[in-house]
N, C-alpha and C positions, 0 to 999 in steps of 0.2 A: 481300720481294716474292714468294717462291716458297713464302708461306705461307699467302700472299692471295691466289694462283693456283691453288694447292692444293683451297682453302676455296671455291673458286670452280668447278672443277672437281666437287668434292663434290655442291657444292649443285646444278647443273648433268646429273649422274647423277639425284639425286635428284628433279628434274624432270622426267626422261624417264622414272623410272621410274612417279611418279604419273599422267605423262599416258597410259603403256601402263595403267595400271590403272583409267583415267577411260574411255578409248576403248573397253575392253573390257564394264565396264560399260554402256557407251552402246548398244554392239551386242548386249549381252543384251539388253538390255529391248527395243530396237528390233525382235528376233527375235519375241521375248514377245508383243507387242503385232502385229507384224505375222499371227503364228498365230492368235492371238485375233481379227482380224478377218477373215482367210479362213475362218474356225471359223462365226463370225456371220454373214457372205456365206451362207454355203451352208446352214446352217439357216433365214436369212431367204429363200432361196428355196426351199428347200422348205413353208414355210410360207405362200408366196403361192401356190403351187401350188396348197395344200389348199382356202383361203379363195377361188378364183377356183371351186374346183367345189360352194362351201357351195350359192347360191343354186339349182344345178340338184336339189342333193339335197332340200332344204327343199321345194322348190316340188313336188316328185315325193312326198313325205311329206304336204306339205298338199292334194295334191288326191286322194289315198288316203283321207285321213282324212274328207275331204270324200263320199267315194265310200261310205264306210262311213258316215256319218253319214245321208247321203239314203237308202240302201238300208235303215235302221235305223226312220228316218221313215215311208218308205214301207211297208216291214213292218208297224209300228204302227196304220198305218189299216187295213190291210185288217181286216176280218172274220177271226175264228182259223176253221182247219178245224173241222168236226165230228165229233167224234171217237166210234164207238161202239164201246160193249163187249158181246161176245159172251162169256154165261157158259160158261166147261169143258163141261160138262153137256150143252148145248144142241151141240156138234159131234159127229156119229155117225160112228163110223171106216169106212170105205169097206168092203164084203163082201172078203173074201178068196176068190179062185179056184183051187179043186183042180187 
């Protein structure tokens, strides 16, 4: 009887000792997993962040491009200046006064 009490006891140890080694596991990973999604929280919001100021940058980019584009148009039509050249030769240097 006090072999089978024994053997009982044993085995008894040996299940508290596996369940201290299951629950420890359990709250690693539970840790693991808990960091990994405050990690992710906080880079998904910064990333909404960025994406909530794309549309003002874009639209500030396309009406520049716009601005350069009609200005580039409008250049084109005009008439070019007239441009003349005066040869070296034909400028007389101003009299020098004593």
């Amino acid at each position: 009887m006090t072999q089978r009490l024994s053997r009982m006891e044993g085995a008894l140890e040996g299940l508290k000792h596996n369940q201290t080694i299951t629950f420890s596991a359990v709250a690693l990973v539970s840790a693991i997993v808990i960091a990994v999604s405050s990690y992710s929280l906080v880079k998904i919001g910064t990333l909404e962040a960025r994406v909530s100021e794309l549309p003002g940058k874009i639209s500030a980019e396309i009406r520049d491009i716009n601005n350069t584009l009609a200005q580039a148009i409008t250049a084109s039509k005009q008439t070019p200046p007239q441009v003349i050249v005066i040869p070296q030769s034909a400028i007389t240097p101003a009299p020098k006064t004593p």
